[in-house]
C-alpha positions in Angstrom: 75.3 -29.3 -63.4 72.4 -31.4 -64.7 68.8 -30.4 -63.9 67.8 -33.8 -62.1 71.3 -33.1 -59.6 70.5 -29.5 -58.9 67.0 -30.2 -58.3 68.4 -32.7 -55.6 70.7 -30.5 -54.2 68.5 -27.9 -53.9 66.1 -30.5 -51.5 68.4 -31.4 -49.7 69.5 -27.9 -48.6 65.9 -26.4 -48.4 65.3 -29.7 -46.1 68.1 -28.8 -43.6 66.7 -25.4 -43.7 63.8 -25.8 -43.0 65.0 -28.6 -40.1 67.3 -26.2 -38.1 64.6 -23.3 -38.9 62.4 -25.2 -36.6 64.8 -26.5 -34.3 65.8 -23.3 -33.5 62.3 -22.1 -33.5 61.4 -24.8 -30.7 64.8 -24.2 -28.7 64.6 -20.1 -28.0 60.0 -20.2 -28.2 60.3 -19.8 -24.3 63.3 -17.9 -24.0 62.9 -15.1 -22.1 65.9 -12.4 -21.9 65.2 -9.0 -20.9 66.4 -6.8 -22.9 69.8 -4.9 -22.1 69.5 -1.2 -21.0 73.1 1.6 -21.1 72.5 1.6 -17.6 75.9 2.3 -15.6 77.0 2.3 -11.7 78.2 5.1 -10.3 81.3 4.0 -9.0 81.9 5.5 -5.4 83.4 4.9 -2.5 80.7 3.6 -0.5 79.8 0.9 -3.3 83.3 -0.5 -4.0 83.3 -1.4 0.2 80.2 -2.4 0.0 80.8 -5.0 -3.5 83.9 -6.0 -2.2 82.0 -7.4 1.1 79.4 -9.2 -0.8 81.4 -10.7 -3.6 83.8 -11.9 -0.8 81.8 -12.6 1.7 77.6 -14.4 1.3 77.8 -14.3 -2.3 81.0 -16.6 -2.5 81.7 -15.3 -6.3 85.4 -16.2 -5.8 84.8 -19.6 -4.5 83.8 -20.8 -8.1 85.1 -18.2 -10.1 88.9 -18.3 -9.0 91.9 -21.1 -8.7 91.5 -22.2 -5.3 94.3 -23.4 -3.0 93.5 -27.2 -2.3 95.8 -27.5 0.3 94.9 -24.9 2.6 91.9 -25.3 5.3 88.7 -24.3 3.5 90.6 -24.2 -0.1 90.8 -20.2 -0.4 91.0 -18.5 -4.0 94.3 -17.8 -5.1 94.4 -14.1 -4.6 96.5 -13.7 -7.3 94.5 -15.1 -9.8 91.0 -14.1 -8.1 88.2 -14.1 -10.4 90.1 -15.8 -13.1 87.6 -18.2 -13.9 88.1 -22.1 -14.9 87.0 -23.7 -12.4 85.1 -26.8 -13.9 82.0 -27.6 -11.5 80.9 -30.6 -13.4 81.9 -32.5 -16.4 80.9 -35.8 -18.3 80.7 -37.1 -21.7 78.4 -34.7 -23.1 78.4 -31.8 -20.6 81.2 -29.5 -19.0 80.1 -26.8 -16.5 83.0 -24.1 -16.0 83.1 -21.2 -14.4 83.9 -17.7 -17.0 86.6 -15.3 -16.3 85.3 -12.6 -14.5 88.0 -10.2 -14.0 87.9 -6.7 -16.3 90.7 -8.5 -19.1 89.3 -7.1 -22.6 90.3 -10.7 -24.7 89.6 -13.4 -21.6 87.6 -11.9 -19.2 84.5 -9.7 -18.5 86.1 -6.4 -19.3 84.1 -5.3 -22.5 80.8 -6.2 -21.2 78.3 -3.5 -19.9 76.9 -3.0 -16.6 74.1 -3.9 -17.3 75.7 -7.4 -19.2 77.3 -8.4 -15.6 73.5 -7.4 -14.0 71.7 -9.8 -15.9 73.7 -12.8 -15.9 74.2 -12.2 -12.0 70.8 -11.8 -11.2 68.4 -13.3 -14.2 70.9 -16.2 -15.9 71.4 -14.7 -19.6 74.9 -14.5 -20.7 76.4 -11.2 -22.1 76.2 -13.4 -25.2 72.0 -13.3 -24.7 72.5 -17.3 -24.2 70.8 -19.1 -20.7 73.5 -19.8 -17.9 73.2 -23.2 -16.0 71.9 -23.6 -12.1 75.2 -23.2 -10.5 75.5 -19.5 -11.9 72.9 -19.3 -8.8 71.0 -16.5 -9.8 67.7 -17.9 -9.1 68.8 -16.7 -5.4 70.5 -14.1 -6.8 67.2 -12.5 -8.1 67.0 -11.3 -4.5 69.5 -9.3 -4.0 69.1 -5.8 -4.1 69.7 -3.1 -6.6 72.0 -1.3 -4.5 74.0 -4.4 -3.8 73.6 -5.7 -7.4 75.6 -2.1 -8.6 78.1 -2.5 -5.7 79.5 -5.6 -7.1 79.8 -4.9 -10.3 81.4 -1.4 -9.3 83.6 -3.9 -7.3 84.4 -6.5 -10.0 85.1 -3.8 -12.0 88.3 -2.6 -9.7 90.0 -6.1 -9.9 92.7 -6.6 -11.8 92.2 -7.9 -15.1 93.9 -11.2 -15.3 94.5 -13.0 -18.6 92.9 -16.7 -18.5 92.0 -18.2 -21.5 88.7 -20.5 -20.0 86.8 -22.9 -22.1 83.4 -22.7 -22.6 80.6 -24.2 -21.2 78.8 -26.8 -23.0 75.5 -28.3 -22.5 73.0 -30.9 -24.4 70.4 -29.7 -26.1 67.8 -31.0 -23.6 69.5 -29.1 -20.9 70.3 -26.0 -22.7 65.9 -25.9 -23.2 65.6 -26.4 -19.6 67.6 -23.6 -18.8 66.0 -21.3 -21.1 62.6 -22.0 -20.0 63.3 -21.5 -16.3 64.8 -17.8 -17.2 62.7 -15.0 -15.5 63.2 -11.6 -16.2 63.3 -8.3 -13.6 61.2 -6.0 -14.7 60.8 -4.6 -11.5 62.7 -2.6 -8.7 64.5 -5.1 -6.1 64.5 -3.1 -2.6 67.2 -3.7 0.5 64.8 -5.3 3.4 65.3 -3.3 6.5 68.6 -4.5 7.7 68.0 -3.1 11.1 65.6 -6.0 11.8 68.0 -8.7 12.9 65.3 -11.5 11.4 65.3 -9.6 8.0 68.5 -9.3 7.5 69.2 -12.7 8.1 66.6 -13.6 6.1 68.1 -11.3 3.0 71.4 -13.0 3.8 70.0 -16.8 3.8 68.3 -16.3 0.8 70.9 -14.7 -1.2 73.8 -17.3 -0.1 71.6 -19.9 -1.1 71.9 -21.8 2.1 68.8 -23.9 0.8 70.1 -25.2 -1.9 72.7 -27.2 0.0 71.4 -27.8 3.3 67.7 -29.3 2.4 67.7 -32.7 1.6 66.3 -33.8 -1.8 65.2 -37.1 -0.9 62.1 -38.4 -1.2 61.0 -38.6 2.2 62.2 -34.7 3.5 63.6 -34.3 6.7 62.2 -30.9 6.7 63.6 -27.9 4.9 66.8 -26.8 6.3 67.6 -30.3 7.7 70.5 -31.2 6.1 71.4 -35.0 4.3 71.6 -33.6 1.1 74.1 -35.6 -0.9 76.5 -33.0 -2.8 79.8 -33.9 -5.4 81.7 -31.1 -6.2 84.8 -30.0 -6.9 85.6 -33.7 -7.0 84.9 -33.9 -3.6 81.8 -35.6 -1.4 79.5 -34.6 1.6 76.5 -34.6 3.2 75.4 -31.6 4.0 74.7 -30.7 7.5 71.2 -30.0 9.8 71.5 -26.2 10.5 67.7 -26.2 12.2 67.8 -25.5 16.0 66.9 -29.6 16.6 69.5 -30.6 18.7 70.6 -33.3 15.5 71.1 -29.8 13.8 72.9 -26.4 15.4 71.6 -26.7 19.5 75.0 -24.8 20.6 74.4 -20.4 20.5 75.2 -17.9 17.9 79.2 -17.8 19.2 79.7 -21.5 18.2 77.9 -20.9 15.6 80.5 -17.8 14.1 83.3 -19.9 15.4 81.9 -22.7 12.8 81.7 -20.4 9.8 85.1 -18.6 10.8 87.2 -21.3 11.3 85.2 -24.1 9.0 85.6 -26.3 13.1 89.5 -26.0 13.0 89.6 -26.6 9.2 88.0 -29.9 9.4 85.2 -28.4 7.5 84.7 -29.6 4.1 85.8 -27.1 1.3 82.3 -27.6 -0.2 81.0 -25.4 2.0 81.9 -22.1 1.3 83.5 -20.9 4.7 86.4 -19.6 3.2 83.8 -16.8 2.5 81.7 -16.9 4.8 84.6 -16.2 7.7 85.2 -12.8 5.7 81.5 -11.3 6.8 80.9 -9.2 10.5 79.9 -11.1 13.6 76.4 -8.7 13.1 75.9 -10.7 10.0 76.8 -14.4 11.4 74.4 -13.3 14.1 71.6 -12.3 12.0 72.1 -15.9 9.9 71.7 -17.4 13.1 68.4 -16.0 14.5 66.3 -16.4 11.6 67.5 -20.2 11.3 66.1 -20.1 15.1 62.6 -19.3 13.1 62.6 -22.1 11.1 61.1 -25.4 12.4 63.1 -27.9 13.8 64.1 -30.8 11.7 65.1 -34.0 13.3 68.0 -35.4 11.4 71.8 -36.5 12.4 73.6 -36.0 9.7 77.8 -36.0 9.5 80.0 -36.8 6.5 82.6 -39.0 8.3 82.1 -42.7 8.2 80.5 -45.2 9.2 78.1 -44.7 6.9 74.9 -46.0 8.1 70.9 -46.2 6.6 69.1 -43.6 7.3 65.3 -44.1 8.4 64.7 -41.3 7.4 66.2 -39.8 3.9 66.9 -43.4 3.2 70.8 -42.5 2.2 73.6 -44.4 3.8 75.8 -41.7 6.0 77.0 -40.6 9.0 75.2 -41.2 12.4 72.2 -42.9 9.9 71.8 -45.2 12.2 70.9 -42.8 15.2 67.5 -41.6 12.7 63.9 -43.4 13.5 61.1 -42.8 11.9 58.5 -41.5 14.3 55.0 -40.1 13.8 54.4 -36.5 15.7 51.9 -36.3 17.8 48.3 -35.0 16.9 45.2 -33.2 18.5 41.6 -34.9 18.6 39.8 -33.3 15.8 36.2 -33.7 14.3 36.7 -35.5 11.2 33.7 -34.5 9.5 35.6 -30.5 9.7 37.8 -32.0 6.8 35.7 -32.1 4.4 36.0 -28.3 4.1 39.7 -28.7 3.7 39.6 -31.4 0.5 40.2 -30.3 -3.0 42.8 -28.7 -5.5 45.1 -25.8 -4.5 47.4 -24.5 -7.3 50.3 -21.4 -7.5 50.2 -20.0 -10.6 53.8 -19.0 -10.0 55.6 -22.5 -9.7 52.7 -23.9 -11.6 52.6 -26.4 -8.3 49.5 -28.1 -7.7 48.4 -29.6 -3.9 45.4 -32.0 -3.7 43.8 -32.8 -0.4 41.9 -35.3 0.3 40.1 -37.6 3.2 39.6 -41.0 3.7 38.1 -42.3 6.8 38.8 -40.1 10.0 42.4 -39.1 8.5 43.2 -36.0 6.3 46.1 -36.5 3.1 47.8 -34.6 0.6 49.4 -35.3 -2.6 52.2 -32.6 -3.7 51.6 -33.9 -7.6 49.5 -36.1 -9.5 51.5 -39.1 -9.0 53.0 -38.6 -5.4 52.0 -40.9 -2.7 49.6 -39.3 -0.5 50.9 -38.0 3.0 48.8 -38.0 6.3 48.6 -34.8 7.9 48.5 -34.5 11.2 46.5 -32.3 12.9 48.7 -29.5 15.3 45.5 -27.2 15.8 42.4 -26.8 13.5 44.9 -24.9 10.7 47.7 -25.8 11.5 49.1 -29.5 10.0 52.4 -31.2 9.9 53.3 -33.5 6.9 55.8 -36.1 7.2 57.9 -36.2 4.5 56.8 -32.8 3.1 59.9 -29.6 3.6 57.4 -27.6 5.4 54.1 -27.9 7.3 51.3 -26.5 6.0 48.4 -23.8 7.6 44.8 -24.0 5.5 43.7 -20.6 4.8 39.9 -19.6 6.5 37.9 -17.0 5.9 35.3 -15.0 8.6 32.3 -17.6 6.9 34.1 -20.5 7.4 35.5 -21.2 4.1 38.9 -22.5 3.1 40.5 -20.4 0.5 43.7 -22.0 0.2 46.8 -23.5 1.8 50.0 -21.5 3.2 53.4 -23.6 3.8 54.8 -22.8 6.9 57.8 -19.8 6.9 58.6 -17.1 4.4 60.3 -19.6 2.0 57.1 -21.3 1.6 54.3 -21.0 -1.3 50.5 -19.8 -0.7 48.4 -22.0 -3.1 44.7 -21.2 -4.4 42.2 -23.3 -3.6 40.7 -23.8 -7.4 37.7 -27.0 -6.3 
C-alpha cells in the first residue's frame, strides 16, 4: 500500500475513533447504574401469595407485558401466554417501545437473569443488559415499593411458566436514549412497607405505586389540580381522557362501594381498556377502600371530564372533550389580607432534588408565582396568612414561617407535593 494511502487510511480511522470515543463518552457521562449485587429471594410461601397479588393486581405487570384479549371487557391478558412480552406501547419512524418477555424462558425470556437483574430494572430503570429502560417501564413509581414486595414478585415471576416469545427490541433515538439515562436514580438505601394498618397509608403506598398520577393529572397548561383528570392518553392504539378521581362532585362524589364496583367491573365493561381495571378488579375490597380514602385527602379539583362525544372546549385545560363545555373558569374566593405582609413572602425557593425553582413575587396589592423562568406568573390567592391557592398550578401551596417571623420556604399542599428552600 503506498505511504500517502496508508497515511489516509490511518486518519480516517483514528478520526472515527476518536468521534464515537467521545460520543460515547457524552452519551453514558451521567449514567447512573448501581451496581448489581448476588443478592437472591428466598422463595416461600408467603412471598409467592404475596407477588402473585401485586403483579396481578396495583402493579398491572401483565397488562403491558402479556397478549391481551381485545375483545373481552377490560382486554385481559391471555393467561396462556401471560408475561410473554410484545406488546408494542408506541411506535413511529424512529422509535418502537415494546414490552420484554418476562416469563423464566432461558433463550426469549427473563429466565437467566439474576434477582437482583429483575430488581433493578423494576425499581431503578437499568436493563439486565446495564442499558436505561424508557418511562412506561414505570419504575420511577416503582422506586416505592417496598423491599419485601420488590422480592415477592420476583419470587412470583419466577414461578410462571416460561413461555417461548421471540420479542423485538426496543429502540430509541439517541436524544431519548440520553434523557433516559440522565433521569436514572439509583437505591442505595432500604425501602420500608408503610404501616398498612393505617387505612390513609396504605392507600397512599398503593396510589403511589400504581401510578394513578401519571394518568389521571392533566398535563395541560392550565392544571385542573392534581388528580383532576383531562389528561389526553393514546395507547394501545386506543384514545381517552382520563377521568377526575378528586371527591369534587365533577370527579368521584358517589362512596367507596361505587367506587369498588367501578374498578371491579370497569362500569359494566364500558370502561376503557386503557385503564388498567382488568387488574385492578383482582385486589381485596380492603385495598379499593384504602385507594378511596386517601383520594378523599386530596383537594378537590373542579373538572368534568368523559371520553364519549360530543367533544366540547374546555375552559379550563383548553382540550376539546367530553362535558367541556359544562367547565368555567372561575376565580376562588380570597381572605382580606395586609399587602404589605407579602413582602416577606417574595423571592427564590429552589428543591435541590427536582432541581425546581419557584419565584415569588408582588405587584401592587396582589401576590404571584412563576414555577420557571419563563412561565407566566400566577396570582395567588390568599386562603389564610399561609395558606394560598394557585390557579393553574397541580397543588396549592403553604409558605413556611418560623417563631421570628421569617419565611423559610414554600410547602405544596399533600404528600405528593415538593418542599422548596427559600435561597433570596
Amino acid at each position: 500500500m503506498p505511504r500517502k494511502t496508508f497515511l489516509l487510511l490511518f486518519l480516517i480511522l483514528a478520526t472515527i475513533a476518536v468521534v464515537f470515543f467521545f460520543n460515547k463518552k457524552k452519551t453514558n457521562e451521567n449514567f447512573k447504574v448501581r451496581p448489581l449485587t448476588d443478592i437472591h429471594y428466598e422463595r416461600t410461601a408467603e412471598r409467592l401469595k404475596r407477588g402473585e397479588y401485586m403483579a396481578n393486581g396495583i402493579l398491572q405487570c401483565f397488562t403491558c407485558h402479556s397478549p391481551r384479549n381485545w375483545d373481552a371487557p377490560g382486554a385481559p391478558p391471555i393467561e396462556t401466554k401471560k408475561g410473554s412480552g410484545g406488546t408494542i406501547l408506541s411506535e413511529d419512524s424512529t422509535t418502537r417501545i415494546i414490552a420484554p418477555n418476562i416469563t423464566p424462558d432461558k433463550e426469549t425470556g427473563a429466565g437467566t437473569w439474576t434477582d437482583d437483574m429483575l430488581a433493578r430494572a423494576i425499581r431503578e430503570g437499568a436493563g439486565h443488559d446495564g442499558r436505561a429502560l424508557t418511562w412506561q417501564m414505570p419504575h420511577f413509581t416503582f422506586r416505592e415499593v417496598s423491599d419485601e414486595d420488590l422480592a415477592s414478585v420476583i419470587v412470583y415471576l419466577r414461578s410462571i411458566p416460561a413461555v417461548r416469545n421471540v420479542v423485538l427490541p426496543t429502540k430509541l433515538s439517541a436524544a431519548d436514549r440520553i434523557g433516559m439515562e440522565k433521569a436514572l436514580m439509583p437505591i442505595t438505601e432500604p425501602v420500608l412497607a408503610p404501616d398498612l394498618s393505617d387505612n390513609i397509608k396504605r392507600g397512599r403506598y398503593l396510589v403511589r405505586i400504581g401510578e394513578c398520577v401519571g394518568c389521571h393529572t392533566s398535563h395541560s397548561e392550565y392544571n385542573p389540580g392534581i388528580f383532576g383528570g383531562g389528561n389526553h392518553i393514546e395507547r394501545f392504539g386506543r384514545l381517552v381522557f382520563s377521568a377526575n378521581i378528586t371527591a369534587d362532585s365533577s370527579g368521584i362524589p358517589y362512596g367507596p362501594e361505587g367506587f369498588i364496583f367501578v374498578l371491579r367491573t370497569g362500569k359494566g365493561g364500558l370502561l376503557s381498556p386503557i385503564m388498567p381495571w382488568t387488574a385492578y378488579r383482582n385486589m381485596t375490597d380492603d385495598d379499593l377502600k384504602a385507594i378511596y380514602a386517601y383520594l378523599r385527602t386530596i383537594p378537590p379539583a373542579v373538572h368534568h371530564v368523559s371520553s364519549q362525544p360530543p367533544f366540547t372546549h374546555c375552559a379550563i385545560c383548553g382540550l376539546e372533550h367530553g362535558l367541556g363545555y359544562k367547565n368555567k373558569l372561575e376565580k376562588p374566593a380570597r381572605i382580606k389580607m395586609d399587602p404589605t405582609i407579602y413582602d416577606r413572602y417574595t423571592g427564590t425557593y429552589f428543591n435541590a432534588e427536582r432541581q425546581a425553582t419557584f419565584t415569588i413575587l408582588k405587584e401592587g396589592d396582589k401576590l404571584y408565582g412563576k414555577r420557571w423562568e419563563t412561565a407566566q406568573k400566577t396570582e395567588l390567592i390568599p386562603q389564610s396568612e399561609l395558606y394560598f391557592l394557585a390557579p393553574g398550578w397541580e397543588l396549592p401551596i403553604s409558605f413556611n414561617k418560623e417563631k421570628d417571623g421569617r419565611i423559610t420556604g414554600l410547602t405544596e399542599a399533600t404528600d405528593y407535593g415538593m418542599v422548596l428552600k427559600k435561597i433570596n
